[in-house]
TIKE-761433 format. One record per atom (N, C-alpha, C): x, y, z; residue in one letter. Coordinates in pm, whole numbers, plus 50000, padded with zeros to 5 digits. Atoms other than C-alpha are relative to their C-alpha. Layout:
! TIKE-761433
XYZA...
//
This chain:
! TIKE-761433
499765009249886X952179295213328X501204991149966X499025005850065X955539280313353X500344988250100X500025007049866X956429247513478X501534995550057X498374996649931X960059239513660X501205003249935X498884990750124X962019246813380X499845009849949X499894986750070X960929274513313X499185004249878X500994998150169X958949264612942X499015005750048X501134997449972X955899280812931X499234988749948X500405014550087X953819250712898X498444999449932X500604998550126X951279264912707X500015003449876X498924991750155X953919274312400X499414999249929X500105005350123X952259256912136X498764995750053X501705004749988X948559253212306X499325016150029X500794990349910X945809276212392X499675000250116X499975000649827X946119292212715X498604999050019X500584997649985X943649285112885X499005009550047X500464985349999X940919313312956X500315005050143X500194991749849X940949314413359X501325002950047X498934992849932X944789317613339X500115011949934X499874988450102X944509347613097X499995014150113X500274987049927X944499385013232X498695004149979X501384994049999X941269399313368X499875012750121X499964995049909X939899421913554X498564998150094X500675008449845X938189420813939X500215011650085X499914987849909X936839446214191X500334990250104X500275004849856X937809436114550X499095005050100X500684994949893X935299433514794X500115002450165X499855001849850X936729426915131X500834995150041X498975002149948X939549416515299X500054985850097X499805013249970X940599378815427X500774994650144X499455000349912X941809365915731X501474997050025X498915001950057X944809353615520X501085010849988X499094991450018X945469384215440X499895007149817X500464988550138X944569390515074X498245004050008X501454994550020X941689410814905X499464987249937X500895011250036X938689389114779X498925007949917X500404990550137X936969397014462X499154986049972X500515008050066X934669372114265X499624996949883X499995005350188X934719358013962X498934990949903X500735017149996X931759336613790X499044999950184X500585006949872X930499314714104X501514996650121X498575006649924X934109314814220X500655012950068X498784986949928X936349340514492X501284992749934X498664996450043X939499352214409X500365006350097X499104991849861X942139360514664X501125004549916X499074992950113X944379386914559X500535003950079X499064996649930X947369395214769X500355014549957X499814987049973X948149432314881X499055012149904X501434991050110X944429446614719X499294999850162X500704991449924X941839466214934X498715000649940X501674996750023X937829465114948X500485014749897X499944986150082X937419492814613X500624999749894X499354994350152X940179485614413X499614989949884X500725003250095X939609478114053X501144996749966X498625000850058X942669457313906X500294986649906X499075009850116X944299436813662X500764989150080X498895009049944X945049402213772X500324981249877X499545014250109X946289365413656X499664990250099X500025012649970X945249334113770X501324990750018X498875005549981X947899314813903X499684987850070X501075013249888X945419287614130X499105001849955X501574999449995X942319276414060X499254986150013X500855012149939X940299248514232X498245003849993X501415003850066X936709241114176X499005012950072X500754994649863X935419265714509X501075016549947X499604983949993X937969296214429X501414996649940X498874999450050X940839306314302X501105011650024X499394989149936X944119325414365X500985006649869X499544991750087X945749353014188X500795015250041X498974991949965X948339379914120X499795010049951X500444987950037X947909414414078X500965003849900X499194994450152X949459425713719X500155013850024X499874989150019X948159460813767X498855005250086X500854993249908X946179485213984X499275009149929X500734992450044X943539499913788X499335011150035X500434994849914X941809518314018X500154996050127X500135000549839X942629524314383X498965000550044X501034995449889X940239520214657X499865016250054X500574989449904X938879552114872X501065003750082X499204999649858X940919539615153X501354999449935X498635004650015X944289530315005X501145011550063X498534989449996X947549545515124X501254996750010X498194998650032X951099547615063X500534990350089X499365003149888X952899518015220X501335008850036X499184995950011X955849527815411X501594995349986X498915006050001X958359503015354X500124994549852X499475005550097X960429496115029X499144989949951X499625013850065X960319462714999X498244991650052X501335008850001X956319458215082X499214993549870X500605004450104X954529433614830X500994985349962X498855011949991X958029411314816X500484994650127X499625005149852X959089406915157X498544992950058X501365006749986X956529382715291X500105006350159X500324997149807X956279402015687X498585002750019X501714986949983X953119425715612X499604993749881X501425002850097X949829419015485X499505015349920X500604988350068X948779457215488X500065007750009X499464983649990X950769485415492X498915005749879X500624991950028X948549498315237X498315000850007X501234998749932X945319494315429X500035010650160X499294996549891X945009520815677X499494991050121X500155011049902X945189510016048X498704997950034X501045003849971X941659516316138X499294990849930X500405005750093X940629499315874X500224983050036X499325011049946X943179468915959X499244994650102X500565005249873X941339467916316X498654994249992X500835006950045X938049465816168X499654990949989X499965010050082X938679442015918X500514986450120X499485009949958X940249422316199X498834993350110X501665002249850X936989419816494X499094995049893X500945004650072X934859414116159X500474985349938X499755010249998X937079382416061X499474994050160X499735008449823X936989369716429X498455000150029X501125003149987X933069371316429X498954993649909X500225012450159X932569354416095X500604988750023X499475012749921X935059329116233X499074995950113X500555005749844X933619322916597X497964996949925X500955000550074X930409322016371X499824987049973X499975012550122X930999297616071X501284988950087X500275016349965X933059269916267X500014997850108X500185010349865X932669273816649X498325001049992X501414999049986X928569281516590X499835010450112X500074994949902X929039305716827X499325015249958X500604989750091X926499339716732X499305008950128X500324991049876X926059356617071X501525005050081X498864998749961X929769362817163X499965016650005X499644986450000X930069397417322X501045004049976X498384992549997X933529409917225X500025011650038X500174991649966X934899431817384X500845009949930X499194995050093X937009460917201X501474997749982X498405001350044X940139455817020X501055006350040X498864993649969X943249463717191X500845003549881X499214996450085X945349483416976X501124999349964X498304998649982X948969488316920X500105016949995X500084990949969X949789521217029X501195009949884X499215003350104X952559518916751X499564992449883X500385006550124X951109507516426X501564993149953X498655005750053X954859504616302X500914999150107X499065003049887X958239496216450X499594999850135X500185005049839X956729478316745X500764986650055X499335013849990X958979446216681X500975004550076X498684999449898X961059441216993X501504989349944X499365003550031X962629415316817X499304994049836X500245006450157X963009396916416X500494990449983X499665014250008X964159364616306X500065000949807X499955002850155X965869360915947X501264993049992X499505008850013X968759348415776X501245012649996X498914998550096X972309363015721X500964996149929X499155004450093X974319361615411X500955006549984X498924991050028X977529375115346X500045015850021X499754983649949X977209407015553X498225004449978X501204994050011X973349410515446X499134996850111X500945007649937X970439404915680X498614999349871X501125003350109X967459386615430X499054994050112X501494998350001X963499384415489X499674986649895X499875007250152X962019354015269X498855008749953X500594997950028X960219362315018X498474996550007X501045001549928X956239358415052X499734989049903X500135014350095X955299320414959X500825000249935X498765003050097X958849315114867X500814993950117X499234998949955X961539305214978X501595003249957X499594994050081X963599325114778X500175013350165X499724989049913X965269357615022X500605012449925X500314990350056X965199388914984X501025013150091X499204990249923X968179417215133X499255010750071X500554985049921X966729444015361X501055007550094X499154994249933X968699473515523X498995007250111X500924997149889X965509484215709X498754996650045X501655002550005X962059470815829X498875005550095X500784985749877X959569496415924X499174991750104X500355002049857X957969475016202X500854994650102X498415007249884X961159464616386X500035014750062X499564992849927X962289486616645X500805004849972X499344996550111X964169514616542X501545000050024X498965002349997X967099502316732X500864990749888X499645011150082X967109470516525X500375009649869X499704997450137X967159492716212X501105006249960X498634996450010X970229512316334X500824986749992X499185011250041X971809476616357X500124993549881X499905007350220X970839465316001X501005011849901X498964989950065X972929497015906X500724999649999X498644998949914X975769491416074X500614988449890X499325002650040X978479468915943X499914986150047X500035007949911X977419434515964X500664984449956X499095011249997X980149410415846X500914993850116X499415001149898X981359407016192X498884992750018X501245003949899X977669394016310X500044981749951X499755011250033X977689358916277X498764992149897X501124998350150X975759345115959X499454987050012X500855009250004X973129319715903X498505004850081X501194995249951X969569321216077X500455004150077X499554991449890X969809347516364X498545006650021X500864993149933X967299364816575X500525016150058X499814982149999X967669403316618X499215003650132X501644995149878X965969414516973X501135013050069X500084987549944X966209444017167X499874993750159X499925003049850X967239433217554X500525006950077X499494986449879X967629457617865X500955009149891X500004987050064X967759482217578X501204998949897X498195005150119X970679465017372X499784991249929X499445008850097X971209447017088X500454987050002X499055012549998X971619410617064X499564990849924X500805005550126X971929390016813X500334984150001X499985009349953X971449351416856X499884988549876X500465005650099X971539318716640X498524989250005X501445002850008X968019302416546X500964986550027X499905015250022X968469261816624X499164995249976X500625008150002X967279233316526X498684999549977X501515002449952X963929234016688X499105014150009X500104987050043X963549269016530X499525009550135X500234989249899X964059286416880X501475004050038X498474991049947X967259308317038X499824996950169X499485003349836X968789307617366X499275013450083X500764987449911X966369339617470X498784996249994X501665005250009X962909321417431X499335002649941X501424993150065X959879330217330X499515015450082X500654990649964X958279364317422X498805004249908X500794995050061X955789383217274X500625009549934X498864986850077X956979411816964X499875013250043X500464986349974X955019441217079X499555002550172X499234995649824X956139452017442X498565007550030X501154990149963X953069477217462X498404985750021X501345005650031X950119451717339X500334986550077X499775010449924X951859422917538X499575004250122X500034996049892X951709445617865X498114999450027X501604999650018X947649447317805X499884984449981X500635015550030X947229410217738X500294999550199X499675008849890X949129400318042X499545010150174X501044992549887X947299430018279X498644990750030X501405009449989X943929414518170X500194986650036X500045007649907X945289384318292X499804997050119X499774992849830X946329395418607X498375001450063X501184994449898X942839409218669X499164989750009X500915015849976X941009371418595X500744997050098X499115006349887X943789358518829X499115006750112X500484997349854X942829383219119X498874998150004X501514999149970X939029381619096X499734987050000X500385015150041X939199344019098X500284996250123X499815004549874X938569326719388X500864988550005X498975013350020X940539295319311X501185003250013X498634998849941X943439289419521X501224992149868X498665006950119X945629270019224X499535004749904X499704993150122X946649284918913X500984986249914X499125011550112X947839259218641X500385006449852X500004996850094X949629274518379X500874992149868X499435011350095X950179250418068X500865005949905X498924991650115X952459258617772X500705013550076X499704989049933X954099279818055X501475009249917X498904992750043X956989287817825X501504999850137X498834996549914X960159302218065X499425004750148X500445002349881X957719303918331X499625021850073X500264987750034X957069346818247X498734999150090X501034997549952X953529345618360X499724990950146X499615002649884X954049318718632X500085005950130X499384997249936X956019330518815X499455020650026X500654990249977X954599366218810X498755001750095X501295000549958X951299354218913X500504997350139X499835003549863X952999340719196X500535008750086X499784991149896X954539367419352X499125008850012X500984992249973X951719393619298X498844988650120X501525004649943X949009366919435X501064991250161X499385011449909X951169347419762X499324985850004X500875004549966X948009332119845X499594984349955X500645009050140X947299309219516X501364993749973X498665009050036X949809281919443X500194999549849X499804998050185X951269283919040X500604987449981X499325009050124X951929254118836X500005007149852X499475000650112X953969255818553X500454988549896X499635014850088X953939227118237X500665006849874X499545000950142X956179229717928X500864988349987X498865015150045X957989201417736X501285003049978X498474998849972X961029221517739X500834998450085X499255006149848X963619209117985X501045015150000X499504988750004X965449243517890X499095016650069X500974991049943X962229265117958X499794997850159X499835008349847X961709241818300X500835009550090X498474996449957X965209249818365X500035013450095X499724984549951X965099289218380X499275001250063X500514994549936X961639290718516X499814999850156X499065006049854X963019271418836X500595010050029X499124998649971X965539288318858X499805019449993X500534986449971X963869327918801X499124998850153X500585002249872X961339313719104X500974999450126X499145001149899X964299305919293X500425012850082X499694991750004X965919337719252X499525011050102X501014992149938X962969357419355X499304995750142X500435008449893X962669331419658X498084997550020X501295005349983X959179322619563X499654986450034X500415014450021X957849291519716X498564996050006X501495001950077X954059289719573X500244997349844X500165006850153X955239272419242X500644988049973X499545012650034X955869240219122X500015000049833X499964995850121X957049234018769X500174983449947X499765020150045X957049197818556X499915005449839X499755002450108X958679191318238X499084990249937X501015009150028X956059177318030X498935007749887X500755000050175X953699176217695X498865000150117X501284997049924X950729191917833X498744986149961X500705006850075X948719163617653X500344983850153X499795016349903X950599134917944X500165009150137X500475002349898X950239158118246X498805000250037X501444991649928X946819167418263X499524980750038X500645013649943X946389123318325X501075000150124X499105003649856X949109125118638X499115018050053X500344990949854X947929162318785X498475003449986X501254992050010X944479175718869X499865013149991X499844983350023X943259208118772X498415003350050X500724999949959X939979201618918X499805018150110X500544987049912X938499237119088X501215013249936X498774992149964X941649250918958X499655013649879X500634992650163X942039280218713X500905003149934X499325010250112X943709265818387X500585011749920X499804992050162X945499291318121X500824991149939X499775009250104X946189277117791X500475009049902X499514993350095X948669293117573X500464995049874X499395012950096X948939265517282X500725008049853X499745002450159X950519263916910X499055006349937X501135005550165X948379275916586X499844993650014X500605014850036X947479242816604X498785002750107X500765009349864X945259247616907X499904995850114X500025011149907X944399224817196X499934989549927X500145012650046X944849190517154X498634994350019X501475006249952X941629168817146X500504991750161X499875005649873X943099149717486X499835010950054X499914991049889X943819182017645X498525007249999X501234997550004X940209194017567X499044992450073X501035007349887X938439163617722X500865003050135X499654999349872X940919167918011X499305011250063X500474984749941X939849204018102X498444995550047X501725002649940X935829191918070X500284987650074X500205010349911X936529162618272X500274998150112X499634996249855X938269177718559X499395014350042X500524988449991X936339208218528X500135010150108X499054985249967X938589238618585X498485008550037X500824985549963X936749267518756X499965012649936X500554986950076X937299288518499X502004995849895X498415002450113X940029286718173X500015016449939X499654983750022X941979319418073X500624990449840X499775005150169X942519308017642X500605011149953X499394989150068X945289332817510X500414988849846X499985004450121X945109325317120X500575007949854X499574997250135X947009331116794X499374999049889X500895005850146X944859319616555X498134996550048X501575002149925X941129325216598X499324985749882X500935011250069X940109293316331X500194988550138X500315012349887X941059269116607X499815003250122X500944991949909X940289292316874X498434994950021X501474999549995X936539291516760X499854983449986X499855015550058X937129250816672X500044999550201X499715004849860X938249246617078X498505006550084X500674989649868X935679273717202X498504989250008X501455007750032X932629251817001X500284987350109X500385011449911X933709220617225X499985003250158X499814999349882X934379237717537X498295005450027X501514997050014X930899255717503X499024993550008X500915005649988X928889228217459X500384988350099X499495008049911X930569212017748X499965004750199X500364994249877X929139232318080X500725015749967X499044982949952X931699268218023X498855007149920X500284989350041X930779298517946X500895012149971X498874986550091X932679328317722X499315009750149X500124983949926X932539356617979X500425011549922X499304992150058X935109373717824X500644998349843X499155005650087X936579376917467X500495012149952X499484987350046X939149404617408X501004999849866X498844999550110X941079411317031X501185004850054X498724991049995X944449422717074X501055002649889X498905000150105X946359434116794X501905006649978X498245007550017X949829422016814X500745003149939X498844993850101X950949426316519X499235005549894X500554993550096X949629455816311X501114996949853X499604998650113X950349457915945X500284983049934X499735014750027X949809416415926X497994997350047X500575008049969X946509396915951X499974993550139X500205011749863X947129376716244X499495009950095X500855000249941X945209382916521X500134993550167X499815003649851X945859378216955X498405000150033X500975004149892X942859367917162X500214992150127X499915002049817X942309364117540X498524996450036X501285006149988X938979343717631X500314996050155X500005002649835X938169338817997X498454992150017X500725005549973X936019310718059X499354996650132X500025001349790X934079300118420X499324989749931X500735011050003X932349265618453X498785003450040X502004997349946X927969271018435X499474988950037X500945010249940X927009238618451X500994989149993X498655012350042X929219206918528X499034990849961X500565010350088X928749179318351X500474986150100X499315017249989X929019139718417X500694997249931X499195003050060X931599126618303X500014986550017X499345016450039X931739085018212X500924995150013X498415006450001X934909070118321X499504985149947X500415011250006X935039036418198X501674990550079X
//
């Protein structure tokens, strides 16, 4: 163990035993993303290991509850293991598990998400329904986001920030990978975003507020088209004439909803005055007038608009809902909330307060987004069972 200089700073002591080399079967796979093995009374998370295998690792963390560690050597493979297919997997921090296969991946991913919605929303009757797939395990990235250096495009490394050169990355699109080939001291260098638009190449700089002048989308064009169907179909079967869609982004789903449905009026909230901007101005275009749009931190409109009867989607941060925007929803009690989620720990954290607050889970569909990674899409469709009183003071 070495500390910023480099000494090993146990030169002239005895290492201690739990940083020493040992070995550790893995039993199961993490929502993080490494394998999990146990040691003693203590887990061990072991980055790019598989329920089976038998391997040689090092202590590199260790806190009182578990500890984390690096794989030295692969003693024995798992059953399942197989061949990743990209170079630079194990250093490039993109993928969790090219060498888990995919079924496996999908599994492992519905069995996190019901151990989660479990252990911290309390939730132990949740029908899920089956995991949307990716119809493309690899190269499904419509677009990437890295750095260039002197003609290279770099990846950081995983828990680093240390970068790493790549000339190809097997889940990018395999246009993008003819462009990483190509000749790219002409492309303009520093952070840049790589996407694939009306079938072309374009390559943009990251700012500031770590976003580009093309927005946000979703990476996987196929498994996006299935999220935002199953939207569509809560939208039409919903009797509620207003649609409020918060974190509306560029106003993508908006504005969609509004021309398929005439009927149903669309609000649109984001705090971008750039997102605002376009989604105005796509409504315009399309001469829709069933939408209204307000610049604004979903957290300060839900006290100026009502959403009362209405039906609410909530596309937040990893982080969540906010605790304001949570009592807002039960206190104006939406006719039903559509919850598209990145991260099922605060997923199941939002679902436990909305749950014990009159809704009811109808629906809860996986979607996997992004194969060959951990993370994890969900689409929850709530309806109001019982309203509640609510205390104004």
């Amino acid at each position: 163990m070495k500390d910023k200089t480099g000494w090993n700073k146990y030169r002239h002591k005895r290492i201690p035993a739990e940083f020493k080399e040992t070995e550790l079967v893995i039993e199961s796979l993490t929502n993080s993303g490494d394998g999990l093995g146990r040691q003693d009374e203590r887990v061990v998370f072991v980055p790019y290991t598989l329920p089976g295998d038998r391997v040689r690792i090092k202590i590199t963390q260790r806190k009182k509850t578990f500890a984390v560690a690096e794989m030295v050597e692969l003693l024995e493979p798992g059953k399942d293991r197989v061949e990743p297919q990209c170079a630079h997997f194990g250093v490039c921090g993109g993928c969790d598990w090219q060498h888990v296969p995919y079924e496996m991946q999908l599994q492992a991913k519905v069995q996190q998400l019901q151990d989660t919605l479990q252990r911290i929303g309390t939730l132990t009757d949740v029908a899920l329904q089956p995991i949307v797939a990716s119809s493309k395990p690899y190269q499904y990235r419509n677009r990437i986001q890295g750095e260039l250096r002197r003609g290279e495009f770099h990846y950081k490394r995983r828990r680093s920030d240390q970068r790493i050169a790549v000339e190809r990355c097997e889940i990018a699109d395999e246009a993008i990978n003819q462009w990483l080939q190509s000749d790219l001291s002409a492309a303009p260098q520093g952070r840049v975003e790589i996407a694939v638009v009306d079938e072309l190449i374009k390559v943009v700089p990251i700012n500031n507020d770590n976003s580009t002048e093309l927005g946000f989308r979703q990476v996987n064009e196929d498994v996006s088209n299935s999220l935002t169907n199953l939207l569509l179909k809560i939208v039409a079967d919903s009797s509620s004439t207003s649609v409020v869609d918060l974190y509306c982004g560029r106003g993508t789903w908006t504005n969609l909803i509004a021309a398929k449905y005439p009927d149903k009026h669309v609000t649109g909230v984001d705090y971008s005055e750039q997102n605002i901007q376009f989604a105005r101005a796509s409504a315009q275009a399309d001469a829709l007038r069933n939408t209204t749009f307000h610049q604004s931190t979903v957290e300060k409109i839900l006290t100026k608009v009502s959403v009362e009867d209405s039906l609410c989607i909530v596309d937040p941060p990893r982080s969540g809902l906010d605790a304001s925007v949570t009592s807002n929803l039960i206190a104006h009690q939406c006719q039903s909330i559509v919850y598209v989620s990145c991260h099922p720990a605060t997923l199941a954290r939002d679902l436990k307060i909305l749950c014990g607050s009159g809704y009811k889970i109808n629906t809860l569909t996986p979607l996997d987004m992004f194969p060959q990674t951990a993370h994890l899409e969900c689409l929850v469709h709530l309806t109001l069972e019982t309203p509640i009183t609510v205390r104004t003071t």
